[in-house]
Biopython code that builds the backbone (N, CA, C, O; Angstrom):
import numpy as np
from Bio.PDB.StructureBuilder import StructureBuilder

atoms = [
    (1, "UNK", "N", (29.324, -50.204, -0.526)),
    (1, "UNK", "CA", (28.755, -51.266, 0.279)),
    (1, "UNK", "C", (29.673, -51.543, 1.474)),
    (1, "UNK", "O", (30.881, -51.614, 1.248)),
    (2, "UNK", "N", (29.193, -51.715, 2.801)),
    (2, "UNK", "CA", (29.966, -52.010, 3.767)),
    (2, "UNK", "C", (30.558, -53.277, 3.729)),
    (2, "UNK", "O", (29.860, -54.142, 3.199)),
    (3, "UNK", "N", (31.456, -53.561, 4.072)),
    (3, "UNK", "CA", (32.220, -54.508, 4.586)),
    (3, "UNK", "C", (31.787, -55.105, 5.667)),
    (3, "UNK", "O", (31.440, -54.447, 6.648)),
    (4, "UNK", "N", (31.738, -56.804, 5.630)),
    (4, "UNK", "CA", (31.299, -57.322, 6.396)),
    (4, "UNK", "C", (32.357, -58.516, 7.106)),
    (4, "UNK", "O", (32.851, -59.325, 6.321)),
    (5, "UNK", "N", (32.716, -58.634, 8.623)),
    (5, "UNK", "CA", (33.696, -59.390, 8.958)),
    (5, "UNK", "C", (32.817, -60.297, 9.900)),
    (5, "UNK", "O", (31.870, -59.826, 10.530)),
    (6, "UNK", "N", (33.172, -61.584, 9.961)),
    (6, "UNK", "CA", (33.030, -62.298, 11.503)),
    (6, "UNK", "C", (34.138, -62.364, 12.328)),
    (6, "UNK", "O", (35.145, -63.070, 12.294)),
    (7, "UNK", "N", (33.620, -61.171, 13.355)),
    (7, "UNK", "CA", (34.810, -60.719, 14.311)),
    (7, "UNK", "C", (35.283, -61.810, 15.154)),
    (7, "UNK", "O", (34.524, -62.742, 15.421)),
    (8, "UNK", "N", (36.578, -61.763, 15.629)),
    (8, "UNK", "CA", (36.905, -62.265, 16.700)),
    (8, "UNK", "C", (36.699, -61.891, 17.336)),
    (8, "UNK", "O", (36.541, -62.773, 18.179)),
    (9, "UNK", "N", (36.435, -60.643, 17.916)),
    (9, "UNK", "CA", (36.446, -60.178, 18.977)),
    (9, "UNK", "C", (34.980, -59.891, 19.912)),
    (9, "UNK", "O", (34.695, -59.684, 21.092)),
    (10, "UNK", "N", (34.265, -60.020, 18.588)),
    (10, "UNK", "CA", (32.990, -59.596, 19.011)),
    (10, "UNK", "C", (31.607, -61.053, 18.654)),
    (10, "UNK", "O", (30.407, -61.328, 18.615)),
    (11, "UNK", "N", (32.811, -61.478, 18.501)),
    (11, "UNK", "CA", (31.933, -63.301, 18.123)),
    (11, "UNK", "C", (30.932, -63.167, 17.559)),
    (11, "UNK", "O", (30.035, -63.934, 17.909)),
    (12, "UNK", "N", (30.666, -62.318, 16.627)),
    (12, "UNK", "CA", (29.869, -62.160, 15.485)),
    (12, "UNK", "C", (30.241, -60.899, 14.188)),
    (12, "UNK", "O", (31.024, -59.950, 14.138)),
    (13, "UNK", "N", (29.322, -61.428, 13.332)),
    (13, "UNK", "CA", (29.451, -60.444, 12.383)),
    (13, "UNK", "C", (29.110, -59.065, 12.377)),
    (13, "UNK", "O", (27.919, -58.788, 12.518)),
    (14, "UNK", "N", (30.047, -58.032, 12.222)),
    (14, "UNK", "CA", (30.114, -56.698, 12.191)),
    (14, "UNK", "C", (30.373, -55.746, 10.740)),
    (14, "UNK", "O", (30.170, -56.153, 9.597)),
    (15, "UNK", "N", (30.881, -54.364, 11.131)),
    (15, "UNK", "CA", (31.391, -53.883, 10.295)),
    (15, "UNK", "C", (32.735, -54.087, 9.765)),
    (15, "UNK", "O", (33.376, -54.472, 10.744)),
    (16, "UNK", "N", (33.391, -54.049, 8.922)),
    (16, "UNK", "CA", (34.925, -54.382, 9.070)),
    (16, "UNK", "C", (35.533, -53.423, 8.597)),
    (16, "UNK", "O", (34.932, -52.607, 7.898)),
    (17, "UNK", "N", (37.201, -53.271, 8.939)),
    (17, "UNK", "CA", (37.714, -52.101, 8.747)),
    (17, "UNK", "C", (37.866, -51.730, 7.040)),
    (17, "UNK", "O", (38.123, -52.598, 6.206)),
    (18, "UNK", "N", (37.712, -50.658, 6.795)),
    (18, "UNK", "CA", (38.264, -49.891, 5.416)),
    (18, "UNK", "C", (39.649, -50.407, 5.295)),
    (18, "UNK", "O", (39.763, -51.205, 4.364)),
    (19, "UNK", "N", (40.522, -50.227, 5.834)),
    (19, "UNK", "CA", (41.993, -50.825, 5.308)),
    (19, "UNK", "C", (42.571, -51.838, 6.745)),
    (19, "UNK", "O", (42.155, -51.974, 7.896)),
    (20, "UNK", "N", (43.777, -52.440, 5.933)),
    (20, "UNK", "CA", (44.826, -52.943, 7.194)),
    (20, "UNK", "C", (45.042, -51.899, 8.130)),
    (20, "UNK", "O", (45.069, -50.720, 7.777)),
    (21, "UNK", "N", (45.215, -52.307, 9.435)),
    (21, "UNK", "CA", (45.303, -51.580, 10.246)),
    (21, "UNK", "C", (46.737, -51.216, 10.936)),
    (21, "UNK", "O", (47.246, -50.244, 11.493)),
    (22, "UNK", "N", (47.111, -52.590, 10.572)),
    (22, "UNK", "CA", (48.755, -52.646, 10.763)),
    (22, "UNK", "C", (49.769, -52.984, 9.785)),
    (22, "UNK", "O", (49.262, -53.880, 9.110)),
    (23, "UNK", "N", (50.975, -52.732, 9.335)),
    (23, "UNK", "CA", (51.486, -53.458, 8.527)),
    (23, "UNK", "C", (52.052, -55.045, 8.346)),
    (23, "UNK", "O", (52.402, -55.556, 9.409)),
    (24, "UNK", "N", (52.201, -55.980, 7.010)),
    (24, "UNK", "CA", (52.445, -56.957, 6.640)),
    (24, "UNK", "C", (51.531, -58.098, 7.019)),
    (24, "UNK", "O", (50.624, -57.482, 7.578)),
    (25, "UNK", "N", (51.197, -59.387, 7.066)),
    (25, "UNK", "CA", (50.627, -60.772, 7.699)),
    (25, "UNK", "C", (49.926, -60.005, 8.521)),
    (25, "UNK", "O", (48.883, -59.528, 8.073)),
    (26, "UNK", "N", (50.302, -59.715, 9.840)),
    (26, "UNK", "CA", (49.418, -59.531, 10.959)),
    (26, "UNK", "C", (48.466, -58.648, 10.506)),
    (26, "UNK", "O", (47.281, -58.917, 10.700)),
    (27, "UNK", "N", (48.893, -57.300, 9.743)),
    (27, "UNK", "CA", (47.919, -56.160, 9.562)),
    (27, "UNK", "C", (46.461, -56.838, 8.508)),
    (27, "UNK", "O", (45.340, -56.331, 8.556)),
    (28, "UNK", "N", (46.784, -57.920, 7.710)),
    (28, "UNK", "CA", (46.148, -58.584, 7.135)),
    (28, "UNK", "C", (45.212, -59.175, 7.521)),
    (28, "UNK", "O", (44.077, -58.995, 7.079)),
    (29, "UNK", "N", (45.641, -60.336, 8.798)),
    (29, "UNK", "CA", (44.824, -61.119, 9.432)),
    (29, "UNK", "C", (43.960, -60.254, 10.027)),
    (29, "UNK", "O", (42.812, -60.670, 10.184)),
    (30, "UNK", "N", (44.337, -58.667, 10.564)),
    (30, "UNK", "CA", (43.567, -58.074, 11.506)),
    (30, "UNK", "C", (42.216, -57.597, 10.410)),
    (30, "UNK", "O", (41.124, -57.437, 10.954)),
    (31, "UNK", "N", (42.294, -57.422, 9.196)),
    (31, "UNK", "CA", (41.754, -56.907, 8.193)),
    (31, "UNK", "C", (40.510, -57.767, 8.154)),
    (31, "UNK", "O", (39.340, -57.534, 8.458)),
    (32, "UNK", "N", (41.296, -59.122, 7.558)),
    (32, "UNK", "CA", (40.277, -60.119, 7.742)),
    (32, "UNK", "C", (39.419, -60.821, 8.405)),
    (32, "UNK", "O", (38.634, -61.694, 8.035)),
    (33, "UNK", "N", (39.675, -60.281, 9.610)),
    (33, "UNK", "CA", (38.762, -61.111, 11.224)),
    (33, "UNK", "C", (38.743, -60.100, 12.200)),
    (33, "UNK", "O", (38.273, -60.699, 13.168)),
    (34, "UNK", "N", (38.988, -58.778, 12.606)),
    (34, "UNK", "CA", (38.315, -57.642, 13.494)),
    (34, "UNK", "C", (37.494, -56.591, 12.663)),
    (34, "UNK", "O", (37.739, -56.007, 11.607)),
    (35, "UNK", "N", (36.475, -56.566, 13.493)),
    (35, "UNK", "CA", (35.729, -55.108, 12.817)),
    (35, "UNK", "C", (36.245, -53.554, 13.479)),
    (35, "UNK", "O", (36.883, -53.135, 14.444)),
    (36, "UNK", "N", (35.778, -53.216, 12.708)),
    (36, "UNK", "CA", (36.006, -51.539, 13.726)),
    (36, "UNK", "C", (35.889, -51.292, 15.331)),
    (36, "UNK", "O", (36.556, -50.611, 16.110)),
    (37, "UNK", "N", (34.545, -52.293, 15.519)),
    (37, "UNK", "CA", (34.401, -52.160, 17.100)),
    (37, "UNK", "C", (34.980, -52.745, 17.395)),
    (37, "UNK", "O", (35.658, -52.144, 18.229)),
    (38, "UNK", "N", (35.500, -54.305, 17.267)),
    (38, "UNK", "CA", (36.993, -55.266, 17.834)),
    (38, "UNK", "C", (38.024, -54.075, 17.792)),
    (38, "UNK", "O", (38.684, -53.763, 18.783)),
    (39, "UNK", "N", (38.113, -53.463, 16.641)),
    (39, "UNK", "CA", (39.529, -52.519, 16.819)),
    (39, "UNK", "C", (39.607, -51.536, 18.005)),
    (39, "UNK", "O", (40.552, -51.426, 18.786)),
    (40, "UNK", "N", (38.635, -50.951, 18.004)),
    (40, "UNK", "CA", (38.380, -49.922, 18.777)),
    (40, "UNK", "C", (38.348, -50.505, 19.862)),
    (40, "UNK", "O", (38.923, -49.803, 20.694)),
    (41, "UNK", "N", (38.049, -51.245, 20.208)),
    (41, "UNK", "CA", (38.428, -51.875, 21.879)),
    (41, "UNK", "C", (39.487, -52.240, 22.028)),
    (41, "UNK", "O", (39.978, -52.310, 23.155)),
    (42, "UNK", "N", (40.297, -52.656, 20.672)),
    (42, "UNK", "CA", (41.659, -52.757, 21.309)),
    (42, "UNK", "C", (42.585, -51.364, 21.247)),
    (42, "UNK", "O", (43.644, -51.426, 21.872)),
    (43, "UNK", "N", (42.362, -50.441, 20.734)),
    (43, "UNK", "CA", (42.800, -49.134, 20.861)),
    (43, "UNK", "C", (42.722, -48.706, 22.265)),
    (43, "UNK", "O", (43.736, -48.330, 22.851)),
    (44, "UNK", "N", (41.082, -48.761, 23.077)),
    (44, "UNK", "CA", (41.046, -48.459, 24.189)),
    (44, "UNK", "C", (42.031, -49.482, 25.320)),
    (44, "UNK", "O", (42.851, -49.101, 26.154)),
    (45, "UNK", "N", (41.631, -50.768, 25.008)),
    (45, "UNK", "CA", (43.071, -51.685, 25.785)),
    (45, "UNK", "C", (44.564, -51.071, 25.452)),
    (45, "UNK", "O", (45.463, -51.120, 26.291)),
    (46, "UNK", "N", (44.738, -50.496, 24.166)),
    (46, "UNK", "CA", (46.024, -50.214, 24.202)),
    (46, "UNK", "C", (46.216, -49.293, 25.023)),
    (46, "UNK", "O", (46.967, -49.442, 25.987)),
    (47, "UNK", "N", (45.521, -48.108, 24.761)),
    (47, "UNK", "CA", (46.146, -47.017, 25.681)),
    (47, "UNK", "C", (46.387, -47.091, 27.387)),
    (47, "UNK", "O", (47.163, -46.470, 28.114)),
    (48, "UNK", "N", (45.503, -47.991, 27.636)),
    (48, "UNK", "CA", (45.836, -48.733, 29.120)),
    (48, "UNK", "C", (46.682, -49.141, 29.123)),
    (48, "UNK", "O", (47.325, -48.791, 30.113)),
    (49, "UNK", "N", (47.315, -49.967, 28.345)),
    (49, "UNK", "CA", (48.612, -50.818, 28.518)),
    (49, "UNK", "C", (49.438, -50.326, 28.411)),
    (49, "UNK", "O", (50.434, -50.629, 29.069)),
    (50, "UNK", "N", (49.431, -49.279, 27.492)),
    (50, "UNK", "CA", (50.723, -48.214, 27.480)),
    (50, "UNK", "C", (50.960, -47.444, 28.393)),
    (50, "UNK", "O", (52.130, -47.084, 28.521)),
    (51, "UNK", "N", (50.027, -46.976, 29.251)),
    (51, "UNK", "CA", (49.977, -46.345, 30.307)),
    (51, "UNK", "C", (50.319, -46.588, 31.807)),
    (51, "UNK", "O", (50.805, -45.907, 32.710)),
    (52, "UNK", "N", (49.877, -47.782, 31.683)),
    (52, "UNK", "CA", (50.059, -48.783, 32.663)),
    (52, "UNK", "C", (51.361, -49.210, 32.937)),
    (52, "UNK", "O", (51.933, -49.222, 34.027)),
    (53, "UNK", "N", (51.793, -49.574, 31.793)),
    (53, "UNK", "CA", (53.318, -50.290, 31.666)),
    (53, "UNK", "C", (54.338, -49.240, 31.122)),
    (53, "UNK", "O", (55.456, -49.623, 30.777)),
    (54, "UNK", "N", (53.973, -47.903, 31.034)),
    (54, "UNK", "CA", (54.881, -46.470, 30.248)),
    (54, "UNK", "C", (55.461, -47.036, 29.457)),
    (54, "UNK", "O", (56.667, -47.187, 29.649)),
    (55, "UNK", "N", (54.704, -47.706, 27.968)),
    (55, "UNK", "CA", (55.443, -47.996, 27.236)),
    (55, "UNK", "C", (55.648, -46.804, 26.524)),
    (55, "UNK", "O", (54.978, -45.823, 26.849)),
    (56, "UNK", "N", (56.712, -46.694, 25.323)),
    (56, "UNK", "CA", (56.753, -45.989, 24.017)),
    (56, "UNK", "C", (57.088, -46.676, 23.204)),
    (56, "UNK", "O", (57.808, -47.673, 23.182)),
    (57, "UNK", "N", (56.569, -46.155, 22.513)),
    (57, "UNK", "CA", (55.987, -46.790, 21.009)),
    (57, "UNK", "C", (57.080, -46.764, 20.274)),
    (57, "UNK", "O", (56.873, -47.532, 19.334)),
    (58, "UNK", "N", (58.170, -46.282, 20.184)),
    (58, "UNK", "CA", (59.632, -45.624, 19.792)),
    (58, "UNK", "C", (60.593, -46.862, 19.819)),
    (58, "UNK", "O", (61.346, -47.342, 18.973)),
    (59, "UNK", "N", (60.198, -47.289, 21.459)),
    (59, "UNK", "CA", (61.105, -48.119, 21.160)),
    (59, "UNK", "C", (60.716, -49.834, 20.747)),
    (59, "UNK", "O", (59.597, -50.335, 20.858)),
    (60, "UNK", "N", (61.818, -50.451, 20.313)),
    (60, "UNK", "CA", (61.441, -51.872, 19.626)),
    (60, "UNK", "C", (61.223, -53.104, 20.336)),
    (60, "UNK", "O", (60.749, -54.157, 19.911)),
    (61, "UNK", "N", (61.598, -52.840, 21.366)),
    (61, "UNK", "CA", (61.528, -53.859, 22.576)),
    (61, "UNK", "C", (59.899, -53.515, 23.273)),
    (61, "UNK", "O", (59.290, -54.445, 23.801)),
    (62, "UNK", "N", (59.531, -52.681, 23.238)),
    (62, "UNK", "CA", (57.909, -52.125, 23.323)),
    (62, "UNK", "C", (57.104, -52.196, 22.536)),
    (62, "UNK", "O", (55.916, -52.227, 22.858)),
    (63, "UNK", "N", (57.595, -52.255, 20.999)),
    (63, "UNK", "CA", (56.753, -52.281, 19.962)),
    (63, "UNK", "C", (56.570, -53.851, 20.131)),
    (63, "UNK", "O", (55.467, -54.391, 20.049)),
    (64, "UNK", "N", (57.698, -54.499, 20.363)),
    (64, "UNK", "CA", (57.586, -56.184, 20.088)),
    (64, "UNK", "C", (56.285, -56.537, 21.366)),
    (64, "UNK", "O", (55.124, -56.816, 21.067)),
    (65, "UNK", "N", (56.770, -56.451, 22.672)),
    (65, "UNK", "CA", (55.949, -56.568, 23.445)),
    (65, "UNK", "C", (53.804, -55.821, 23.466)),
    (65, "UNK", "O", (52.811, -56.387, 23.923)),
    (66, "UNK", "N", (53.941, -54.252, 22.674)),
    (66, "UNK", "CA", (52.610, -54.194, 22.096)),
    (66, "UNK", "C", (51.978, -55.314, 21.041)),
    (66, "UNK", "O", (50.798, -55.589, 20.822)),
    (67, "UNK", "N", (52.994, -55.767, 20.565)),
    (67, "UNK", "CA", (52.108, -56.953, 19.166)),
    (67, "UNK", "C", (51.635, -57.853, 20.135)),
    (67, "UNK", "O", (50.476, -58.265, 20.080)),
    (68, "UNK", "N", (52.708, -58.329, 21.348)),
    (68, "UNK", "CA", (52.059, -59.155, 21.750)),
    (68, "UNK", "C", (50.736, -59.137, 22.490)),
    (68, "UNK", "O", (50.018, -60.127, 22.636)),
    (69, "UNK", "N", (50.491, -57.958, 22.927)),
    (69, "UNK", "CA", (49.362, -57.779, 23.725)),
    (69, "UNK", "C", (48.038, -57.833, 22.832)),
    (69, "UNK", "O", (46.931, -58.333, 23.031)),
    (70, "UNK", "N", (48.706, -56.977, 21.559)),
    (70, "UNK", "CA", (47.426, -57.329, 20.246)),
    (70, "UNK", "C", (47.006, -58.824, 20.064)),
    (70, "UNK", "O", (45.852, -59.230, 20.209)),
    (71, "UNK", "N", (48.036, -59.557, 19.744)),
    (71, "UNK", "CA", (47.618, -60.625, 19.244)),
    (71, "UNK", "C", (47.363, -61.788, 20.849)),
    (71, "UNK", "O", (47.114, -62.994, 20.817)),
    (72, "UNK", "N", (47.512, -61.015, 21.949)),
    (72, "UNK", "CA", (46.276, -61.500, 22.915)),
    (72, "UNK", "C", (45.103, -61.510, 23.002)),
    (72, "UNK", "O", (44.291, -62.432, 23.083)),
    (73, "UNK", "N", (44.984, -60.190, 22.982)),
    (73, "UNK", "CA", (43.220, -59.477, 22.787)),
    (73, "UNK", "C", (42.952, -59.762, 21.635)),
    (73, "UNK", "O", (41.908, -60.407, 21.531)),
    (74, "UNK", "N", (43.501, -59.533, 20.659)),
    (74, "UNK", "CA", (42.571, -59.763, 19.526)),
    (74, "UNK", "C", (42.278, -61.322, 18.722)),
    (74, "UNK", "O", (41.283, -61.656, 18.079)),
    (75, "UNK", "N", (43.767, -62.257, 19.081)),
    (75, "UNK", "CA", (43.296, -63.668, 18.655)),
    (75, "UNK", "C", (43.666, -64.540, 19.802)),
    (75, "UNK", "O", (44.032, -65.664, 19.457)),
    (76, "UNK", "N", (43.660, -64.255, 21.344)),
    (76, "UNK", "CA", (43.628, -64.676, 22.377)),
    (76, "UNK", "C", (45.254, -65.616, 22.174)),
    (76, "UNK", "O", (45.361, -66.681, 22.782)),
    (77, "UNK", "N", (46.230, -65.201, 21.447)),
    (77, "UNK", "CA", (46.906, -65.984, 21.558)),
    (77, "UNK", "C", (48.175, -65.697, 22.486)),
    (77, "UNK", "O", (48.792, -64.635, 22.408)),
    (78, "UNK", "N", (48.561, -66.849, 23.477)),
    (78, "UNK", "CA", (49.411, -65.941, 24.627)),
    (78, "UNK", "C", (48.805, -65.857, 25.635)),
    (78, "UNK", "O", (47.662, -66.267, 25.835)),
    (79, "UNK", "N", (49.561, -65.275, 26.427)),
    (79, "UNK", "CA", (49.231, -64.381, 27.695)),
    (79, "UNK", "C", (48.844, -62.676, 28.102)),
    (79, "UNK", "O", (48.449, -62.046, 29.083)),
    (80, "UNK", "N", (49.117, -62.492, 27.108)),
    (80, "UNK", "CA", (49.433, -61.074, 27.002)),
    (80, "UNK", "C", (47.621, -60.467, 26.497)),
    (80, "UNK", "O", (46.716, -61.257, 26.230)),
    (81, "UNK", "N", (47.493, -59.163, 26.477)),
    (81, "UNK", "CA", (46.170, -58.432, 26.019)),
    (81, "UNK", "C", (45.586, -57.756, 26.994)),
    (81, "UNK", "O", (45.259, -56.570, 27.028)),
    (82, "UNK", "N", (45.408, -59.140, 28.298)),
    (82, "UNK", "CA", (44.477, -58.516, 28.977)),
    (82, "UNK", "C", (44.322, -57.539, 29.997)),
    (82, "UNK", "O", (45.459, -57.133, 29.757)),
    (83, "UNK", "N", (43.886, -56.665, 31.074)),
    (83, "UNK", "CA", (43.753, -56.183, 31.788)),
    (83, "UNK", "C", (45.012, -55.517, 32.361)),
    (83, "UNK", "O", (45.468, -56.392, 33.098)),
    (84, "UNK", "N", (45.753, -54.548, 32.426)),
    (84, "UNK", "CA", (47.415, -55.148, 33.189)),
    (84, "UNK", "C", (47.028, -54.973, 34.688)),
    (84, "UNK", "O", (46.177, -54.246, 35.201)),
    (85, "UNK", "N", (47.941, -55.891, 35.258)),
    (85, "UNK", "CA", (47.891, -56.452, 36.511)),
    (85, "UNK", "C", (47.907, -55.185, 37.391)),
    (85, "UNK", "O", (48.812, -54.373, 37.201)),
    (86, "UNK", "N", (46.847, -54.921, 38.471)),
    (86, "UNK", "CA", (46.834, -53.467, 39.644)),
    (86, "UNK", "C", (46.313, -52.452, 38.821)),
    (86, "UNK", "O", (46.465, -51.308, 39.248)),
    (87, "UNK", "N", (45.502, -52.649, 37.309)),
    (87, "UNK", "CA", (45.187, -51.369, 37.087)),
    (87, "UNK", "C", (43.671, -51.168, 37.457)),
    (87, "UNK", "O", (42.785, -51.993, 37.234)),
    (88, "UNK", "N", (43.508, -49.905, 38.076)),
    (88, "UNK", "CA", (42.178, -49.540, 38.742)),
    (88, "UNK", "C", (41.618, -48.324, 37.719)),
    (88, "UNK", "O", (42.388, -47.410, 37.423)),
    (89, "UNK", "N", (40.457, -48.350, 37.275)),
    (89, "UNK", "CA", (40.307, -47.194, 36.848)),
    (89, "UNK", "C", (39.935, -45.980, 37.576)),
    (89, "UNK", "O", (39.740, -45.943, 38.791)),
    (90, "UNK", "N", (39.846, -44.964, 36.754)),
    (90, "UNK", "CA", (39.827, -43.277, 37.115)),
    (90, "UNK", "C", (38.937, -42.821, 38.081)),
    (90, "UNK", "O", (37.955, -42.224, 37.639)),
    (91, "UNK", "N", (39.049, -42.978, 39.572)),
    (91, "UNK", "CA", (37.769, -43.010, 40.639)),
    (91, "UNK", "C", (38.161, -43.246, 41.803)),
    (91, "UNK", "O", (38.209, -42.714, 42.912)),
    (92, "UNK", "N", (38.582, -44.686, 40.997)),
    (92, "UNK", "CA", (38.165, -46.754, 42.230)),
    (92, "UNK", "C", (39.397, -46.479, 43.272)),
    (92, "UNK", "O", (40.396, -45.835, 42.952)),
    (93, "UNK", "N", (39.214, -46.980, 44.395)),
    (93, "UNK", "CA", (40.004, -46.737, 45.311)),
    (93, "UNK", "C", (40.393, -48.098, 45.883)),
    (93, "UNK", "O", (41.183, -48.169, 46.824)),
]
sb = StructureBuilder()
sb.init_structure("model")
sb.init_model(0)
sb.init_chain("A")
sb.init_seg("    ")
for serial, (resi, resn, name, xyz) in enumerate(atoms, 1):
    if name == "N":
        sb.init_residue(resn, " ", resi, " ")
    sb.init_atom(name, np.array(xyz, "f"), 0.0, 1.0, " ", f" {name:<3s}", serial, name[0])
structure = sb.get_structure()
């Protein structure tokens, strides 16, 4: 039987993920309140942000600063998540 969440992200009820997505509390909360498609949009925000800002994932001062961008986008809390500042997509001039 599917799993059923009321997303944050998607301000209604969806599918929800098969497991935590992240580890400890946070990976939990994400369990309990994003669905797959909330996730998946923040996957696609991530890779922007990483790109944007050349993070790596390696290091801990990047990892700290990715949570924060998660727990922008995904429970609006902060400043952090959204858009990064001057990014144009693949085209736009």
């Amino acid at each position: 039987m599917t799993r059923v969440v009321n997303c944050v992200v998607l301000n209604r009820e969806a599918e929800g993920l098969e497991t935590p997505p992240y580890p400890g509390e946070l990976g939990q909360r994400i369990f309990q309140s994003v669905s797959k498609e909330g996730w998946d949009q923040w996957l696609e925000r991530l890779i922007m942000i990483m790109n944007e800002d050349s993070l790596n994932t390696g290091d801990p001062r990047n990892q700290k600063l990715i949570e924060q961008h998660m727990l922008g986008f995904l429970f609006k809390e902060g400043d952090s998540g959204g858009i990064p500042q001057g990014f144009q997509p693949p085209g736009a001039k």
